[in-house]
C-alpha positions in Angstrom: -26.9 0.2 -22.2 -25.3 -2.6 -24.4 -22.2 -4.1 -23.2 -20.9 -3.2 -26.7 -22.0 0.4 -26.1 -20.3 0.0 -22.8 -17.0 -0.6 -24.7 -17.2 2.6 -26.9 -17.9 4.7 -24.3 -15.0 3.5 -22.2 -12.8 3.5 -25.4 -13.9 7.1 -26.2 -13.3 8.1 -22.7 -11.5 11.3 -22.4 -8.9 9.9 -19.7 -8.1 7.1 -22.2 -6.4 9.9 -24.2 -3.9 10.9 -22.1 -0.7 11.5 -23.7 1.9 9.7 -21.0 4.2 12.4 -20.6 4.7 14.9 -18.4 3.9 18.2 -19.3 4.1 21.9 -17.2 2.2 24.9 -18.8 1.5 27.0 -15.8 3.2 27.7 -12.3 2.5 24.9 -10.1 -0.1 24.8 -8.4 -2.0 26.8 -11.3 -4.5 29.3 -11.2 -7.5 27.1 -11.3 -6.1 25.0 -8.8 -5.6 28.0 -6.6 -9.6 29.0 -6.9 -10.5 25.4 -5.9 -7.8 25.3 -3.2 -9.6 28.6 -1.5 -13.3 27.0 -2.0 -12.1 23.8 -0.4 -10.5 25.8 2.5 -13.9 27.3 3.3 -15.9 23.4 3.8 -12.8 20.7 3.8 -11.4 20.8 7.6 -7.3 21.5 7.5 -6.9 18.2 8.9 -7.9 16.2 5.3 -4.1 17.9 4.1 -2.9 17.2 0.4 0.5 16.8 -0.1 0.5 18.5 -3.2 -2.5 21.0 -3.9 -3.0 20.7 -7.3 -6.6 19.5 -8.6 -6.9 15.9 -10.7 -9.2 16.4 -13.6 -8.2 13.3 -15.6 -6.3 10.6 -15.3 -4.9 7.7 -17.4 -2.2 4.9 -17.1 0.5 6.7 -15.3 -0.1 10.6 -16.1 -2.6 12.4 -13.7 -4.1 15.5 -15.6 -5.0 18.9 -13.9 -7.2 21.3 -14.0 -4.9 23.6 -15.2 -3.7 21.2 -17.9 -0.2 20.1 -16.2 0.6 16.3 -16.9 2.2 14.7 -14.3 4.5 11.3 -14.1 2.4 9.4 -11.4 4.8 7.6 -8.9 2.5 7.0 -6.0 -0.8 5.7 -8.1 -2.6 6.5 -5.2 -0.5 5.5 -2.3 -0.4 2.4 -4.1 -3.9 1.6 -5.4 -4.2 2.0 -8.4 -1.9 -0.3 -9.4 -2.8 -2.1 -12.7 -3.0 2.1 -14.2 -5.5 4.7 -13.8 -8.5 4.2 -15.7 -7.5 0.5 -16.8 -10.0 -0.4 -19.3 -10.8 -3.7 -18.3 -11.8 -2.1 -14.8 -13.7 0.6 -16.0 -16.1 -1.8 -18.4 -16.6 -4.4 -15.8 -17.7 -1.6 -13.2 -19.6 0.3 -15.5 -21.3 -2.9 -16.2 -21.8 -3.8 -12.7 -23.8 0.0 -12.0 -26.1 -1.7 -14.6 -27.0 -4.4 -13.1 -26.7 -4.1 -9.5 -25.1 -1.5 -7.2 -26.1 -2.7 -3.5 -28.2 -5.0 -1.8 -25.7 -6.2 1.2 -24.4 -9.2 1.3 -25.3 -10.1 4.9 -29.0 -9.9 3.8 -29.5 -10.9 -0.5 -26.0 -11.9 -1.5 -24.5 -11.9 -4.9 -22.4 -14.1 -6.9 -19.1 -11.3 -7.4 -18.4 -11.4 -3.9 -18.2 -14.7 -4.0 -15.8 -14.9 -7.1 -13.4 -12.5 -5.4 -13.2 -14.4 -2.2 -12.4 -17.7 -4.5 -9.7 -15.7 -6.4 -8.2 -14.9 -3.0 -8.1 -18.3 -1.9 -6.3 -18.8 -5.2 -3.3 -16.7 -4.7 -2.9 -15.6 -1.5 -0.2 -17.2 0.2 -0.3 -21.3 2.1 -2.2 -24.4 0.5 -5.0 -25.0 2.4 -8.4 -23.7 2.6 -9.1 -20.1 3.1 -12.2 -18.3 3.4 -12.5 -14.6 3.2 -14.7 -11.5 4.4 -14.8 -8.3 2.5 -15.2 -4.7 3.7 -14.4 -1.4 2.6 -10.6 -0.4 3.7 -7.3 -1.5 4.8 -7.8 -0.4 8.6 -11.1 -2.0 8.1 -9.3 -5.1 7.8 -6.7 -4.7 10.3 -9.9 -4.4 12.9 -11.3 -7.4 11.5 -8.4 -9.7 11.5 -7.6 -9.0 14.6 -11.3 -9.5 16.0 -11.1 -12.3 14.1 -7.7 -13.7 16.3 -8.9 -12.3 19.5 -11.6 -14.7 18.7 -10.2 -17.6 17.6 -7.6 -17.8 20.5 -9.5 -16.4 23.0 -6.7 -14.4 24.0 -6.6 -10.1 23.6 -2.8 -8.8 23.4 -2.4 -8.2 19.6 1.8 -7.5 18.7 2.9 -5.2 16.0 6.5 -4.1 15.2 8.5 -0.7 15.0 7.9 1.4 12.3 4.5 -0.1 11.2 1.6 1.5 9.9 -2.0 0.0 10.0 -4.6 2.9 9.6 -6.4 5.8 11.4 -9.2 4.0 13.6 -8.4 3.9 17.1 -7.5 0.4 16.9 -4.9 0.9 14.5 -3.9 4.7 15.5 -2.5 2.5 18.7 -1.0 0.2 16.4 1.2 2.5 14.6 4.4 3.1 15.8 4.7 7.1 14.6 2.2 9.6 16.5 2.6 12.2 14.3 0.3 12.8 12.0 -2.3 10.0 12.7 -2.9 9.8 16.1 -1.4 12.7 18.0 -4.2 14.5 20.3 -6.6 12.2 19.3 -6.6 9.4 22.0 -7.4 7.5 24.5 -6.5 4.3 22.2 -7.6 1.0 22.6 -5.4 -1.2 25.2 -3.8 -4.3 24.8 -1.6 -3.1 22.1 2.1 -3.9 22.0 4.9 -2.5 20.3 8.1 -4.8 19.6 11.8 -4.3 17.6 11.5 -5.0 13.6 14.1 -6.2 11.3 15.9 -2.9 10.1 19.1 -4.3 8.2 20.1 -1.1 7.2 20.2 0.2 10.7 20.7 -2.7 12.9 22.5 -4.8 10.9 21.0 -8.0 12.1 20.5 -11.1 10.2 17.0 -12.6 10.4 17.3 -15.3 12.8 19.1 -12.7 14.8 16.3 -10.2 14.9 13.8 -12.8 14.9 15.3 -13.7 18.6 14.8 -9.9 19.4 11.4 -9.7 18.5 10.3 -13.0 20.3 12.4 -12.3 23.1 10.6 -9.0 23.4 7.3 -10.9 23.2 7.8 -13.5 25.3 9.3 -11.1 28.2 6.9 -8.0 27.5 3.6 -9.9 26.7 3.7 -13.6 27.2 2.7 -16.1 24.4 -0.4 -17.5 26.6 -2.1 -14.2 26.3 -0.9 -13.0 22.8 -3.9 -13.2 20.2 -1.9 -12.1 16.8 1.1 -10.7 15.2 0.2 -8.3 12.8 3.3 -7.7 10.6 3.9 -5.8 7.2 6.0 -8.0 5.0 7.6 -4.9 3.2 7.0 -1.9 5.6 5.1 1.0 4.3 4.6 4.5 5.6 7.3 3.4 7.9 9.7 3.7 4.8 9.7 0.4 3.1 11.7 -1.5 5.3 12.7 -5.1 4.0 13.3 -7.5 6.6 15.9 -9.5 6.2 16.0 -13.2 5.3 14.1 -15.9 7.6 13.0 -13.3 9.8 9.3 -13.9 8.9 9.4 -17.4 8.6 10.8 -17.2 12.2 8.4 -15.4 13.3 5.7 -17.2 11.9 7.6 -20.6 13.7 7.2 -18.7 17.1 3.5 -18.1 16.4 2.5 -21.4 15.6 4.4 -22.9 18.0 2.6 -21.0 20.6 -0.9 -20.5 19.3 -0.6 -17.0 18.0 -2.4 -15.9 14.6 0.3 -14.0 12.6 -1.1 -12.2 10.3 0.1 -10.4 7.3 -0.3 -6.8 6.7 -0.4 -7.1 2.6 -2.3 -3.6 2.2 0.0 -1.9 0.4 2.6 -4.8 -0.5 0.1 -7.3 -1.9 -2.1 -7.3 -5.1 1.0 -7.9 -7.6 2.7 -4.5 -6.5 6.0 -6.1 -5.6 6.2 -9.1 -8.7 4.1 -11.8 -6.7 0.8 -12.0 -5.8 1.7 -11.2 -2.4 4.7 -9.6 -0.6 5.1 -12.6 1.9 6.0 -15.0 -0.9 9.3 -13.3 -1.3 10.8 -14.5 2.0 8.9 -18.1 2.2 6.0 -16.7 4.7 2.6 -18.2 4.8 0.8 -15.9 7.3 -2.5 -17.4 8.9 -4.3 -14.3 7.8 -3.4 -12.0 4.7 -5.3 -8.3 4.9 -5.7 -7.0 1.4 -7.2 -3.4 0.2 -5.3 -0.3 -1.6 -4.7 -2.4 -5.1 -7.1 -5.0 -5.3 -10.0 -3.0 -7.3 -8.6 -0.8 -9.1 -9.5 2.3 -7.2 -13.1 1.7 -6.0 -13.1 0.9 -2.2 -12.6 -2.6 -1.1 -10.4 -4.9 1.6 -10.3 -8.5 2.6 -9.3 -10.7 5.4 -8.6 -13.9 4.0 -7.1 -16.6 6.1 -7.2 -20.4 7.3 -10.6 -21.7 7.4 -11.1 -22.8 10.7 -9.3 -19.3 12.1 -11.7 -17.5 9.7 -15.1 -19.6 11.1 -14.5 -18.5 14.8 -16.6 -16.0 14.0 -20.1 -16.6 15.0 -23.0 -16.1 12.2 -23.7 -11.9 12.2 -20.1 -11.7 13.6 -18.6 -10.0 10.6 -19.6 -7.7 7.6 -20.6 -4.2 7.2 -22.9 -1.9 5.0 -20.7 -1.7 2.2 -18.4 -4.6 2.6 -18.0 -6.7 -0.8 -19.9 -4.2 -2.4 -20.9 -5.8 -6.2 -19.5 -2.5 -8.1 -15.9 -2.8 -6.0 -16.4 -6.3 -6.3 -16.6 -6.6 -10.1 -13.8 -4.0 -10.2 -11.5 -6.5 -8.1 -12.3 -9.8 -10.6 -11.4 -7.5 -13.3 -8.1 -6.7 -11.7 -6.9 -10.4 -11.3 -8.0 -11.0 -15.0 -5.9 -7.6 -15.9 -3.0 -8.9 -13.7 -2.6 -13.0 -15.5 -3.9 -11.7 -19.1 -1.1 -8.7 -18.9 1.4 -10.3 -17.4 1.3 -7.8 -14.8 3.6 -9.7 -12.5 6.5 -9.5 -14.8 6.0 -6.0 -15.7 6.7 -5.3 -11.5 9.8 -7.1 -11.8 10.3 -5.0 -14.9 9.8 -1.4 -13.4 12.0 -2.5 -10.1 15.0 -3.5 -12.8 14.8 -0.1 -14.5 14.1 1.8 -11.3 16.8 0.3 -8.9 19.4 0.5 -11.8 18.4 4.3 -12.5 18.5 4.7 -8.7 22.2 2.9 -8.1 23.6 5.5 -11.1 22.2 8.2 -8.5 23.7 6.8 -5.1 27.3 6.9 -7.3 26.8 10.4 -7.5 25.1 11.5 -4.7 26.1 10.5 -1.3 23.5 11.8 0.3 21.5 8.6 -1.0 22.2 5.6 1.9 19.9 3.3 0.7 17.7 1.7 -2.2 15.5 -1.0 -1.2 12.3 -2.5 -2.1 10.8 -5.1 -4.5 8.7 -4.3 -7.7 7.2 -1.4 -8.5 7.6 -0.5 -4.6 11.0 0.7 -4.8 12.5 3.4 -1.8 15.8 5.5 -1.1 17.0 6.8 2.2 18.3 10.4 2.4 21.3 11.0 4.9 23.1 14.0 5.8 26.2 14.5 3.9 28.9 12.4 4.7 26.9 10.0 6.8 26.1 7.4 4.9 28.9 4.9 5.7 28.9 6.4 9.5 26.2 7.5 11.5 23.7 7.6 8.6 21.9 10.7 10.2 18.2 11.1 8.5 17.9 13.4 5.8 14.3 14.7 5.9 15.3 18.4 4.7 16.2 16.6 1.5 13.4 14.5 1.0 10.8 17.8 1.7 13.0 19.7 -1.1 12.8 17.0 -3.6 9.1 16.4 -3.7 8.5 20.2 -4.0 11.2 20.2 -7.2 9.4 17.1 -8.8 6.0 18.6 -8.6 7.3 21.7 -9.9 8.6 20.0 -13.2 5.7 17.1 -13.3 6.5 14.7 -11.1 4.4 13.4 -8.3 6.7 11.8 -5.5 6.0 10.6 -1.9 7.6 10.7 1.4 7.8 8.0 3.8 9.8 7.0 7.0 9.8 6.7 10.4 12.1 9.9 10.2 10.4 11.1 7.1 13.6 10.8 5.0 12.4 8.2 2.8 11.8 9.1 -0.6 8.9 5.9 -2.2 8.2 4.9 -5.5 4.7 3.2 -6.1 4.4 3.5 -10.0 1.8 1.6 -11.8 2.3 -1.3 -14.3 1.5 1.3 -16.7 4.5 3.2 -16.2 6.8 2.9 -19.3 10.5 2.9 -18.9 10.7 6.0 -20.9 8.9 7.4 -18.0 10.9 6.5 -15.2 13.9 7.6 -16.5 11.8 10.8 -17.6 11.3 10.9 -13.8 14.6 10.1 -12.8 16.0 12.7 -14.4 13.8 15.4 -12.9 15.3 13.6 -9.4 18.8 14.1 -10.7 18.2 17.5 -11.2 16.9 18.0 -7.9 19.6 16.1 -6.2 22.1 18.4 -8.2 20.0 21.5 -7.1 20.7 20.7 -3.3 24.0 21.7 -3.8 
């Protein structure tokens, strides 16, 4: 195939038709979702859950497509990966271009020139000016393991730090670095040792100013751990699952002060935050934070699978040759998926539209808390924007979590055609992880389908 016949067939792509609006023609889930729903039950085990059962046929910008021909306002893109839109042109052409050519051969044995091109982009624009080097591999708890193998190496050292409320993945590595048990690792340990858990920066909750909590997490690590046997900080610049906590000013920078001061690798939990999502490149740039490792995945290719650990050069040569890589780490389909993503991101400017969608969301969101005082707080950068549910009357008091609130709204929104996610330590986070695609008409399409939820709680 031609790369010109490559381009009309991704331009006559059915999913490139989809209208972006949301659209309800049968009860939710429909009937065709139902059947699948009851053959899935009979081979998928109940632990792979959904949060909302309904069955994606097509999907396109920011409107995902049933089977039952209900179009719904996308607002988690994937738990945020597919960032630059579902189906982005650019991406499909350069991957379907790619399964021409070639689709494996492993880098660790015949390597290929597209792995190398995404590891120079992230040298590029990942955070601090010196020289980086980079490993690829398939997912963000992927990378977790391999940065901090990569630390523990370096240093020589095994305690590896996280913080409260963080979320790194589902192996049993990171099942014993999250802070919540329940759903990702409750029942299924033992967990690997040598994990420790110290006090975040919360400002809506503790108040603190940066440097302040700064002193409270390095006390705690000093006191609990000890520096001289402390291999890495692994920190999420914008929290997560754990409901998208923003720390507050020079808390990071602190931090990273601490680190380098005493020989620790702090590295930078970019999974979700990085890739454009919140208006830079990367999340850490926001608070003046050059981690010596940055983890990327979810966002950075479009929807195929693919993660990196990109980090100072002499940190990232600890490694001794055969130390690092994988099957299907770098493959050249991801990989050609990922270049295609940077070029999308510069060519469209995608770094403004983020800063675009967080204007219209957190002004949309603001009229809300005005009216509803159930809504305690709006937080977030970019398109990764979050409210906090209270309990009535709480929210200048006690600020007791809301969850009841949060579980209604998500089933109202899905019912009228809009997908939202939960999030939060106490699961009373609402999140909203658009993509660029998402037009302003659509947020405040979505918005008011939250309004109307909020009004139905009563």
């Amino acid at each position: 195939m031609t790369d010109t016949q490559i381009s009309a067939q991704t331009a006559a792509s059915p999913a490139s038709s989809v209208p972006q609006q949301r659209k309800i023609v049968t009860a939710v889930p429909g009937p065709k979702s139902l059947e699948l729903h009851d053959r899935r039950s009979k081979v998928v085990p109940a632990g792979v859950s959904s949060a909302l059962p309904v069955y994606i046929q097509r999907a396109n910008g920011a409107v995902l497509v049933d089977v039952d021909g209900n179009q719904f306002i996308d607002f988690g893109a994937g738990i945020g990966v597919t960032t630059v839109g579902h189906t982005e042109a650019r991406v499909v052409e350069a991957a379907a271009g790619q399964l021409h050519d070639v689709i494996h051969t492993l880098f660790t044995i015949t390597p290929y020139e597209e792995y190398v091109r995404v590891a120079e982009l992230l040298a590029e624009h990942t955070p601090g000016n010196w020289q980086k080097k980079s490993v690829l591999v398939n997912s963000g708890a992927e990378a977790v393991e391999n940065g901090v193998k990569i630390a523990r190496k370096y240093t020589g050292r095994r305690g590896v730090a996280v913080l409260d409320h963080a979320y790194h993945g589902r192996t049993n590595l990171t099942m014993a670095m999250n802070f919540k048990a329940m759903p990702y690792a409750s029942g299924f340990g033992p967990f690997a040792g040598d994990v420790y858990h110290a006090p975040s920066s919360y400002p809506y909750r503790d108040g603190l100013s940066g440097t302040d909590a700064a002193a409270r997490t390095i006390g705690y690590l000093e006191k609990i751990i000890g520096a001289s046997d402390l291999a890495c900080l692994v920190v999420e610049p914008i929290q997560g699952e754990g409901g998208f906590m923003v720390p507050a000013d020079e808390y990071l920078p602190t931090l990273q002060g601490w680190c380098t001061e005493n020989g620790v690798v702090m590295i930078a939990d970019e999974i979700q935050s990085g890739m454009a999502r919140t208006g830079r490149y990367y999340a850490s740039e926001h608070f003046g934070w050059e981690p010596d490792l940055v983890l990327s995945a979810k966002g950075i290719a479009g929807g195929l699978p693919l993660a990196a650990v990109t980090g100072r050069a002499e940190i990232m040569d600890a490694a001794h040759p055969g130390g690092l890589g994988g099957t299907f780490g770098g493959n050249p389909v991801a990989c050609a998926a990922a270049i295609a993503v940077f070029e999308s991101i510069e060519q469209n400017h995608l770094l403004a539209e983020g800063r675009r969608i967080e204007a219209t969301l957190t002004a949309g969101l603001e009229r809300l808390k005005r009216r509803y005082d159930i809504i305690g707080d709006i937080r977030g950068k970019g398109a990764m924007i979050a409210i906090e549910l209270v309990q009535p009357g709480t929210r200048d008091t006690t600020k007791v979590p809301n969850a009841e609130a949060v579980g209604a709204l998500v089933a109202f929104a899905a019912q009228n055609g809009v997908l939202l996610l939960s999030a939060g330590t106490y699961g009373n986070v609402l999140r909203f992880l658009p993509s660029f695609a998402v037009t302003d008409e659509l947020i405040e399409d979505g918005l008011r389908v939250l309004d109307d939820g909020l009004a139905a709680l009563g």
